[in-house]
N, CA, C and O atoms as a MOPAC input file, in Angstrom:
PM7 MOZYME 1SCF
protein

 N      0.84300 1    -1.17400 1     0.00000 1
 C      0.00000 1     0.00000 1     0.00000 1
 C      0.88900 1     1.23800 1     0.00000 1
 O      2.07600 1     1.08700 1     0.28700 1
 N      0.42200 1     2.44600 1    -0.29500 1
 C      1.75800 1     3.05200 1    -0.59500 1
 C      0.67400 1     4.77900 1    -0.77600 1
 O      1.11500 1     5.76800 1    -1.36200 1
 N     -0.48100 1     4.72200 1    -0.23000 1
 C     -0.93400 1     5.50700 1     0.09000 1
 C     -0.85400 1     6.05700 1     1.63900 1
 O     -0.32900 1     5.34900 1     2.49900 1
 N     -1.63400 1     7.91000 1     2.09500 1
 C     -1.27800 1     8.13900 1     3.42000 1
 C     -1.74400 1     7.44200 1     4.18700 1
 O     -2.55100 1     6.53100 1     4.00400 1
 N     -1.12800 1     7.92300 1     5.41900 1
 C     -1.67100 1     7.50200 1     6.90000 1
 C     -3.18100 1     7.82500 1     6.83500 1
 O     -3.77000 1     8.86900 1     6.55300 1
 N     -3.63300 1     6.56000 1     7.19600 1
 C     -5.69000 1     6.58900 1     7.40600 1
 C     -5.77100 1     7.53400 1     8.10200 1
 O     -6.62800 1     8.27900 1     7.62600 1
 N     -5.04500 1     8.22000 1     9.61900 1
 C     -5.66200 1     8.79100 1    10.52300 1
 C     -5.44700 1    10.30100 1    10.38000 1
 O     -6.38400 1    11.02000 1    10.72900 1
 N     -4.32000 1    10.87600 1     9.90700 1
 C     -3.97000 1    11.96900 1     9.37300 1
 C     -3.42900 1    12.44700 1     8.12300 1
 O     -3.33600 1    13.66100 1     7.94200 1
 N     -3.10000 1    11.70400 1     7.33000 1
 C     -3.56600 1    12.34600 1     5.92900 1
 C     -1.69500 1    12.24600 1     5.57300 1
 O     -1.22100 1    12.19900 1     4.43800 1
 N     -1.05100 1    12.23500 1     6.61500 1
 C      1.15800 1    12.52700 1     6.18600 1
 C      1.53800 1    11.21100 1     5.40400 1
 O      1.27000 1    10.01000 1     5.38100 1
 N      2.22100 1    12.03400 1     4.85800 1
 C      2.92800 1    10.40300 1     3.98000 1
 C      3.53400 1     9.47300 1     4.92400 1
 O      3.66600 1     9.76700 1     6.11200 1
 N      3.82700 1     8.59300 1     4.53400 1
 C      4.55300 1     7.68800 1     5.74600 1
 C      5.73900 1     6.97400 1     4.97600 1
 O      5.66500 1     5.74700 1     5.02800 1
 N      6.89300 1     7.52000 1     4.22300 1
 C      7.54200 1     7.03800 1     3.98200 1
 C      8.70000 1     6.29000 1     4.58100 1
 O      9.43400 1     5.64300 1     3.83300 1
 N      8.91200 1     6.33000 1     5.84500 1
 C      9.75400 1     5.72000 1     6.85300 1
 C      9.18300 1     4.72700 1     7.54000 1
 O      9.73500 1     3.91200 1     8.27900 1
 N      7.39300 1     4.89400 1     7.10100 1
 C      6.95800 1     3.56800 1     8.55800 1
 C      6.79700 1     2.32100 1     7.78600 1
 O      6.38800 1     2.01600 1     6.66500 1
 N      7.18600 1     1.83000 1     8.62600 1
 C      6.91700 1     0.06800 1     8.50600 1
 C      4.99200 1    -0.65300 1     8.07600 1
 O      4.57500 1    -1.72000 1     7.62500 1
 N      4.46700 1     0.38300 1     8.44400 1
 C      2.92700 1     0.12100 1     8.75800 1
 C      2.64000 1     0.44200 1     7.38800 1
 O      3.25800 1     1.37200 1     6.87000 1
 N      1.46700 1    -0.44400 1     6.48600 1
 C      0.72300 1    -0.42000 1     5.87000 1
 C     -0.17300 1     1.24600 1     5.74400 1
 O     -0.49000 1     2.05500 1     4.87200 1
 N     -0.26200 1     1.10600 1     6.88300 1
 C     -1.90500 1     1.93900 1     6.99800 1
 C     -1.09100 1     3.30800 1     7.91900 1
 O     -1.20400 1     4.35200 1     7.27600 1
 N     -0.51000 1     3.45200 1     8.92300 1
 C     -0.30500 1     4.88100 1     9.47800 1
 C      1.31900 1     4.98800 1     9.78900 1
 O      2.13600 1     4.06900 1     9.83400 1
 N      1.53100 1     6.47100 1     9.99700 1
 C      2.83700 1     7.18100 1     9.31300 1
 C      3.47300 1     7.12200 1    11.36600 1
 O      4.53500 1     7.63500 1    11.72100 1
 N      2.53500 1     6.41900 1    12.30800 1
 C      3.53500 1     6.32400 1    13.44400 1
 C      2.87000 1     5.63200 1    14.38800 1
 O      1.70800 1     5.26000 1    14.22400 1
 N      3.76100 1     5.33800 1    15.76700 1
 C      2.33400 1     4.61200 1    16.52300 1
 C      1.55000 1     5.62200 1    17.14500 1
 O      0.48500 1     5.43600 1    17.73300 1
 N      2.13600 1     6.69100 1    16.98200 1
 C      0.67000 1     7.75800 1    17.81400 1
 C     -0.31800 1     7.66500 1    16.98500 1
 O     -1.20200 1     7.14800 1    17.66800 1
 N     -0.76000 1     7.84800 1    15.87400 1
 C     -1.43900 1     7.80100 1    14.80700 1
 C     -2.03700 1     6.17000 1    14.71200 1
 O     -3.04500 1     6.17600 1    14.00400 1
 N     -1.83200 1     5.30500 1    15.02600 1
 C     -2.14600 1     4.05700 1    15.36600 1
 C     -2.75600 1     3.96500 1    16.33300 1
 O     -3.87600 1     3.46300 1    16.22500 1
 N     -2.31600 1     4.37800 1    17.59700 1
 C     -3.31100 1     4.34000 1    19.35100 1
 C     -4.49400 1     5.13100 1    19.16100 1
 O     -5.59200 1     4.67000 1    19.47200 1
 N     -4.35700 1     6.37300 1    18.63900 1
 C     -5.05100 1     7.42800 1    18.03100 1
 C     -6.40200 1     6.50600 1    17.49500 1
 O     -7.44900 1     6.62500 1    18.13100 1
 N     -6.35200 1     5.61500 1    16.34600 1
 C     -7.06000 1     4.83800 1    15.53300 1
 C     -7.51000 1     4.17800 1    16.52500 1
 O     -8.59200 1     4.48500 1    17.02500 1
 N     -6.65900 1     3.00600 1    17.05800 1
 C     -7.77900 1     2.50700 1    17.85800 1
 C     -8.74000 1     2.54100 1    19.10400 1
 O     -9.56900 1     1.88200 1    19.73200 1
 N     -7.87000 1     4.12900 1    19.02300 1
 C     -8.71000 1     4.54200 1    20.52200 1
 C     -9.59800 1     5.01100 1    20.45000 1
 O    -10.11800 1     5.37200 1    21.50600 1
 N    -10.17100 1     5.23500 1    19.38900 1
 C    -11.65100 1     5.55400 1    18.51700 1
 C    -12.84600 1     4.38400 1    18.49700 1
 O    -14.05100 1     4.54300 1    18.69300 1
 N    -11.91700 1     2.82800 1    18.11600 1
 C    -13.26800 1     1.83300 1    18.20000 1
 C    -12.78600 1     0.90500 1    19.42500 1
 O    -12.52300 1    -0.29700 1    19.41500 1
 N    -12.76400 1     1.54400 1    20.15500 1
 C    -12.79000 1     0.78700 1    21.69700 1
 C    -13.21000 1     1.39900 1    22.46100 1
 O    -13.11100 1     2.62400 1    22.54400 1
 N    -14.14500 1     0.18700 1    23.67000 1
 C    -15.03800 1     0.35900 1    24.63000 1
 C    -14.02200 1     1.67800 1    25.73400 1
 O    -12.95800 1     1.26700 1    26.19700 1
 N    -14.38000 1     2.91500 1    26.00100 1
 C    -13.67300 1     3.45900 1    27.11400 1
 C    -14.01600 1     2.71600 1    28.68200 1
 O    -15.15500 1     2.29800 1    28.89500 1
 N    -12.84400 1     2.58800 1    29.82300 1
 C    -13.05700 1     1.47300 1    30.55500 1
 C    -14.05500 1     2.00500 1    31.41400 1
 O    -14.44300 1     3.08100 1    30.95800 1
 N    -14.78600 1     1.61100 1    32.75300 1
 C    -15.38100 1     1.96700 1    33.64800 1
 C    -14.85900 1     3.26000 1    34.32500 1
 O    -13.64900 1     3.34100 1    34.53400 1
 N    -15.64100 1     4.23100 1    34.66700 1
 C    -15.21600 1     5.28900 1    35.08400 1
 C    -14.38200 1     4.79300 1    36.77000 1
 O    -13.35000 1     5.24800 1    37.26400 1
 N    -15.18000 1     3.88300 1    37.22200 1
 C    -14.43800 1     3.68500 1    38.87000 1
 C    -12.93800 1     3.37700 1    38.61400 1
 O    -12.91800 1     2.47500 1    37.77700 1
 N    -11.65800 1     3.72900 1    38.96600 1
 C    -10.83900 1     3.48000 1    38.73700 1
 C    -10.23700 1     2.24200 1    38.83500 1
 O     -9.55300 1     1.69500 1    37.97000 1
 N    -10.67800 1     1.60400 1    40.52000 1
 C    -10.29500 1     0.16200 1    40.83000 1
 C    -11.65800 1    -1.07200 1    39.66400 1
 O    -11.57800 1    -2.30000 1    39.67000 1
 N    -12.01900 1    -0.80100 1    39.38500 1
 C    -13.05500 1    -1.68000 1    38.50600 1
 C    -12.26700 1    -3.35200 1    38.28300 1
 O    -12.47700 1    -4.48100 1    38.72500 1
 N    -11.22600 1    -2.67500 1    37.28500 1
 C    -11.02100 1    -3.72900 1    36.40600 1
 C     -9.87200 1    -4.56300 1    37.70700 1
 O     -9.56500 1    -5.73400 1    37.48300 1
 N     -9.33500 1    -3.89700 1    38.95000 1
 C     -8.57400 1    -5.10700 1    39.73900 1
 C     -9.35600 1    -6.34100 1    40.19600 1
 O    -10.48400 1    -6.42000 1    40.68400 1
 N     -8.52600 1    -7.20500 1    39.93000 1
 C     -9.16600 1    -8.60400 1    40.43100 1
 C     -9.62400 1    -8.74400 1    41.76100 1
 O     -9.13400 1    -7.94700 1    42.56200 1
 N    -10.35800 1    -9.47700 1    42.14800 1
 C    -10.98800 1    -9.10800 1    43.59200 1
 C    -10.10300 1    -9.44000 1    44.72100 1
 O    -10.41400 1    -9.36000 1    45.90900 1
 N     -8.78400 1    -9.88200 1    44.16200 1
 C     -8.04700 1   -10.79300 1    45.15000 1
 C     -6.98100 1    -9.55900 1    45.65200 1
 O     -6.40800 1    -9.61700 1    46.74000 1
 N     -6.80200 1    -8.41600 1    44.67600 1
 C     -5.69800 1    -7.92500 1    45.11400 1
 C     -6.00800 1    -6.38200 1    46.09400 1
 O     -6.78700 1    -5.56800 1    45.59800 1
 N     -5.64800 1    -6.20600 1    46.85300 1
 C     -5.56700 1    -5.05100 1    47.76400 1
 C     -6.15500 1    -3.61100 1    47.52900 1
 O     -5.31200 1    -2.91800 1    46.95800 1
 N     -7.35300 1    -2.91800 1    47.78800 1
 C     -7.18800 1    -1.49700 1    47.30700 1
 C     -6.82300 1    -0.52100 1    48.27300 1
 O     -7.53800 1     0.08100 1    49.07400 1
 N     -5.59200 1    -0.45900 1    48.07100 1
 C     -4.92300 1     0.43600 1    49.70800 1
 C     -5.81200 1     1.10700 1    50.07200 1
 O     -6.23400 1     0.72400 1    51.16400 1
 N     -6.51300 1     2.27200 1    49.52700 1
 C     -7.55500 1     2.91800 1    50.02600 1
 C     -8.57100 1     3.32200 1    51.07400 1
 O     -8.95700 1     4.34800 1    51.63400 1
 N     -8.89500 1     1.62100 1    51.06700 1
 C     -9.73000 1     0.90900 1    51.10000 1
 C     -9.59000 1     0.31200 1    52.51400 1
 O    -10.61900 1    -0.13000 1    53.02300 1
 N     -8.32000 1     0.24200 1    53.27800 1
 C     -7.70600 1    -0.77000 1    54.11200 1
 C     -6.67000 1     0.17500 1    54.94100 1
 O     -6.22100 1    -0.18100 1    56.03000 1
 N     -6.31300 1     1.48900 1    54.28700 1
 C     -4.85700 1     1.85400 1    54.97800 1
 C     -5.82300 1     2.95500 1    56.18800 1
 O     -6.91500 1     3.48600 1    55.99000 1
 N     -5.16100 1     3.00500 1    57.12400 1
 C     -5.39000 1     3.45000 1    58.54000 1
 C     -4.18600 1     4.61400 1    58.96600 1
 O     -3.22200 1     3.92300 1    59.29800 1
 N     -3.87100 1     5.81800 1    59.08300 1
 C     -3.25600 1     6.08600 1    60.18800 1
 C     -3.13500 1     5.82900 1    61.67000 1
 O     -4.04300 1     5.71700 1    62.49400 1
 N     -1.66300 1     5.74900 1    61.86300 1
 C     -1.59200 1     5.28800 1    63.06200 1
 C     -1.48100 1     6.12300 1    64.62500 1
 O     -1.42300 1     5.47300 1    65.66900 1

């Protein structure tokens, strides 16, 4: 392929990639068709691991 970068339009004559001229321009892309995560921050920790928060005490 030897046309521009899908996400901004620059030539990409140095990149390795088919489709975009860098990886910002790549994260960029797919950070467009992906789910954004849960707003709670601890969400996605497994239930097993610690939320200091949650547990820490002054003494």
């Amino acid at each position: 392929m030897t046309g521009p970068c899908v996400v901004c339009g620059t030539e990409r004559p140095g990149s390795p990639s088919d489709f975009f001229c860098s990886d910002q321009c790549q994260r960029d892309w797919h950070g467009g068709r992906v789910e954004p995560l849960v707003s709670d921050g601890s969400a996605w920790l497994p239930p097993n691991v610690n939320r200091t928060g949650e547990s820490w005490r002054a003494a």
